[in-house]
C-alpha positions in Angstrom: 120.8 102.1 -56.0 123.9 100.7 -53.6 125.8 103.8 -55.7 123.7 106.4 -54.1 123.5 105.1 -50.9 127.7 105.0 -51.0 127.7 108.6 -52.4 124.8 110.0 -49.4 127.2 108.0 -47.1 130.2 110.0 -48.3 128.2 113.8 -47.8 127.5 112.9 -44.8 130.9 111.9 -43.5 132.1 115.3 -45.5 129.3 117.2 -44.1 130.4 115.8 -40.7 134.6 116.5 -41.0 133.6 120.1 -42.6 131.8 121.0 -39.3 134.3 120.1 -36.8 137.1 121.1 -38.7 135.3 124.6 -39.1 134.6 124.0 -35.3 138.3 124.1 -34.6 138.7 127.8 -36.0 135.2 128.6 -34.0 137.2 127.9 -30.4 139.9 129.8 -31.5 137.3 133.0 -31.8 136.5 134.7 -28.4 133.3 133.4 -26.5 131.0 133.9 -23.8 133.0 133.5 -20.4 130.7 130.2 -19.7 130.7 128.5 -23.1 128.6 129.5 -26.4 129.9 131.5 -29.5 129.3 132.6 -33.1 129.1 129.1 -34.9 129.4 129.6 -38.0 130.6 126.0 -38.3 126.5 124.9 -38.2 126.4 126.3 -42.3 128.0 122.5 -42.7 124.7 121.1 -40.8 122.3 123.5 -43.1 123.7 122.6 -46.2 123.6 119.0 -45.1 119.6 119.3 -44.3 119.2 121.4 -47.4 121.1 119.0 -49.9 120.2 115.5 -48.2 117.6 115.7 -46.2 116.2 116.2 -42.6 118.1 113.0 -41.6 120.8 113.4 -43.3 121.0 116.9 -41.7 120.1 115.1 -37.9 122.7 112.4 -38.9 125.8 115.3 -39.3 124.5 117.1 -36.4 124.2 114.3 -33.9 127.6 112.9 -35.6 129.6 116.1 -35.4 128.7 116.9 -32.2 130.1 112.9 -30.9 133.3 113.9 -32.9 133.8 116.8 -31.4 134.1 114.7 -28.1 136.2 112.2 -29.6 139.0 115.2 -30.4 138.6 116.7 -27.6 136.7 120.2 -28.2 133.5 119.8 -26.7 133.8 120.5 -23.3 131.9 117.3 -20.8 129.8 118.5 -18.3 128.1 115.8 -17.7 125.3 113.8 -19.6 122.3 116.4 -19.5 125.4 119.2 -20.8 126.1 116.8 -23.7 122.4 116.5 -24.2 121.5 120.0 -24.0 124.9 121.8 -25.5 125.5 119.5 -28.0 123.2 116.6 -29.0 120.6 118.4 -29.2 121.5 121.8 -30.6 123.3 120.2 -33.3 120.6 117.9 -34.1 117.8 120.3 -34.5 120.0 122.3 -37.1 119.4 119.1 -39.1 115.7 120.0 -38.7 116.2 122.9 -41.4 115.2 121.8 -44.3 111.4 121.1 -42.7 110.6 124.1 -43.6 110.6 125.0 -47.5 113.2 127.9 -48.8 111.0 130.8 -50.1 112.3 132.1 -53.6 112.5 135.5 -54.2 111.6 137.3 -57.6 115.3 137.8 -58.0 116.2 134.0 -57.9 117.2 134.0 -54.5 115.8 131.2 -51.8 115.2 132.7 -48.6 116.1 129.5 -45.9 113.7 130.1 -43.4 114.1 126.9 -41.8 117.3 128.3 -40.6 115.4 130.2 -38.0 113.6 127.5 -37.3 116.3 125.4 -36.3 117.7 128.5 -34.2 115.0 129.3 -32.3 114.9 125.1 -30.8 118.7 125.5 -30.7 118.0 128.5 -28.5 115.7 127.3 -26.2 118.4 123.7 -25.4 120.9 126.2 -24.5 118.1 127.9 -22.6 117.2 125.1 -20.9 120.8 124.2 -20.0 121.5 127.5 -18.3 118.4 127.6 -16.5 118.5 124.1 -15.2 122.3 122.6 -15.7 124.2 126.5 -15.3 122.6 128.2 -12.5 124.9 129.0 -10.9 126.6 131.5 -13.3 123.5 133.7 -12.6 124.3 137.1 -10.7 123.1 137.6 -7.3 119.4 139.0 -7.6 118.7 138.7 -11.1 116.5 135.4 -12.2 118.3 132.1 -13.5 115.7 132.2 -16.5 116.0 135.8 -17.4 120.0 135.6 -17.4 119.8 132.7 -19.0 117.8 134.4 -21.8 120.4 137.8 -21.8 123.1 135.3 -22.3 122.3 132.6 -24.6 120.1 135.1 -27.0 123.1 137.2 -28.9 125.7 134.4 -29.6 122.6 132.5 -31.2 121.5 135.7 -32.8 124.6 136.5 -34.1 125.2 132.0 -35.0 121.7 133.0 -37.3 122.7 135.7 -39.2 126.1 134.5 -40.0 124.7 130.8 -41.2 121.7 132.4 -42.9 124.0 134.7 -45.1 126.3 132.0 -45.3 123.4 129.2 -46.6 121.7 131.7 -48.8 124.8 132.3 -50.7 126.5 128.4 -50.7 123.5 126.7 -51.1 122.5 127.9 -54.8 125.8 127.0 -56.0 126.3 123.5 -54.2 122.7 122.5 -55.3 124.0 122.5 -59.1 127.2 120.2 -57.6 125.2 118.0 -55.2 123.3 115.3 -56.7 121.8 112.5 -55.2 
């Protein structure tokens, strides 16, 4: 029994270095003038849900997200900004694996809880440019409405990339991850 606690201790600290160093070739893409970009870096937070577990999926988000403070990438805005952009976000991605893959005729697992996870990571960033980023918003248009236009396609775009991403890593590291 200690064995396989060492061995879930172990994904999750590979789980966790896999996201921010793919995190560090994310900030070298282009972004959104205020923040937020295609992260395709969350596939190491998916798989870590999917292979061990909601918590250990909550554990890599929450994790990664501290460590990308610790080298310097994640950008402090103050508390309710590390809350909102980061804590949060990341650790709802650990919420994937709530919602059971559907498996295709084909053999394929569908990882719905992907979208899931999106949509609440969505609504934090939401809830950070309506309340924390205000300011951005152009004159005469609503804080809530631009912060919908500008949070919506980065997070689209995040979704599609880690659903692909999942749907085609997942099989394969399912036959190499064993708890």
């Amino acid at each position: 029994m200690k064995n396989k606690k060492v061995l879930w201790m172990s994904y999750i600290a590979m789980f966790i270095a896999l996201e921010v160093a793919m995190e560090f070739v994310n900030r070298a893409m282009p972004g959104m003038p205020f923040g937020g970009n295609i992260s395709f870096s969350l596939i190491a937070i998916f798989l870590a849900s999917y292979l061990l577990g909601v918590k250990g999926g909550i554990i890599v988000g929450v994790g990664s997200s501290i460590i990308l403070f610790a080298v310097g990438i994640a950008t402090f805005w103050g508390w309710w900004s590390v809350a909102l952009d980061y804590l949060i976000p990341f650790g709802v991605c650990g919420l994937a694996a709530l919602i059971k893959n559907i498996r295709l005729k084909n053999g394929w697992e569908v990882p719905i809880g992907i979208g899931f996870a999106m949509i609440l990571k969505f609504l934090s960033h939401y809830f950070s440019g309506v309340f924390l980023f205000y300011q951005n918003t152009p004159a005469g248009m609503s804080k809530y409405w631009y912060s919908f236009i500008y949070n919506l396609p980065y997070n689209l775009a995040t979704l599609v990339v880690c659903f692909v991403l999942v749907m085609v890593l997942l099989p394969k590291l399912k036959k190499v991850v064993k708890l």
